[in-house]
C-alpha positions in Angstrom: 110.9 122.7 -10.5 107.6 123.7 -11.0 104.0 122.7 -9.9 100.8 122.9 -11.5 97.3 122.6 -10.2 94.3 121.7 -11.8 91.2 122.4 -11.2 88.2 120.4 -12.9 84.8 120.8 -12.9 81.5 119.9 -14.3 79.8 122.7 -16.6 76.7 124.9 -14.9 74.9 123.4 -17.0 75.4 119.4 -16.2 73.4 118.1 -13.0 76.0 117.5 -10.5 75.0 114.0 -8.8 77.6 113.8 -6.3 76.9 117.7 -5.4 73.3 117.0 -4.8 73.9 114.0 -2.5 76.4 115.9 -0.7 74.0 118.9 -0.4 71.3 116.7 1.3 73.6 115.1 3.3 75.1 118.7 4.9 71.4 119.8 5.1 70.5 116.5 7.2 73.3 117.3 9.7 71.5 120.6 10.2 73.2 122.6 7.6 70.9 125.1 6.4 70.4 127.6 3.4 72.5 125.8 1.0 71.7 126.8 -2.7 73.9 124.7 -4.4 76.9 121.9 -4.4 79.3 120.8 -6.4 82.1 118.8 -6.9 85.5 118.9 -8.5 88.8 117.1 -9.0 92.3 118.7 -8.3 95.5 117.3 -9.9 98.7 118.3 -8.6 101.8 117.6 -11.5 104.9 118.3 -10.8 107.4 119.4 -13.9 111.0 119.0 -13.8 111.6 122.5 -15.7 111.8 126.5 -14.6 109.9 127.7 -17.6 106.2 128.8 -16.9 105.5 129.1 -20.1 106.2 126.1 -21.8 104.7 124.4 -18.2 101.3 126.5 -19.4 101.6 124.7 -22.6 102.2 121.7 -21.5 99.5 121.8 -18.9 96.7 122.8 -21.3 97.6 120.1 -23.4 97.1 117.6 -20.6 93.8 118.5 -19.6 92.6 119.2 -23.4 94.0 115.7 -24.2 92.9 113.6 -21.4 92.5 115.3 -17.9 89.0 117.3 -18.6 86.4 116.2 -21.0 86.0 119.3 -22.6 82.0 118.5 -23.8 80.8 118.5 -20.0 84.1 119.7 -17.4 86.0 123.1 -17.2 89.5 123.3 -16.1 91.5 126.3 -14.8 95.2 125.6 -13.2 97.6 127.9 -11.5 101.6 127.2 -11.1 104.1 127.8 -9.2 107.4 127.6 -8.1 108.2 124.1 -5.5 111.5 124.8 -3.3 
């Protein structure tokens, strides 16, 4: 069995909302010297097969179908082997 993780987040270049009210929330509790914050999604799938690569394919054609938007959110995922 495998497991996948997906990462997802906005682009650089698409305000972050949630970031920014995060950011002014941290610095109000007296967290200084923050340049930036933002915010992402993880998804955690688990596949019931042993072959990475195929669980690569598969997984890119999850988030390029309907887990990331692809005009305004990157995605990066990692997998790995669940005992």
């Amino acid at each position: 069995m495998l497991k996948a993780e997906i990462y997802i987040t906005l682009k650089k270049t698409i305000s972050d909302p949630q970031g920014l009210t995060i950011k002014h929330a941290l610095e109000s509790l007296g967290y200084k010297g923050l340049q930036e914050v933002r915010i992402g999604k993880l998804v955690t799938i688990r596949l019931n097969t042993g072959d990475k690569k195929e669980a690569k394919k598969q997984v890119d054609e999850m988030c390029q179908k309907l887990l990331a938007n692809p005009i305004i959110e990157n995605y990066s995922f990692k997998i790995e082997e669940v005992k």
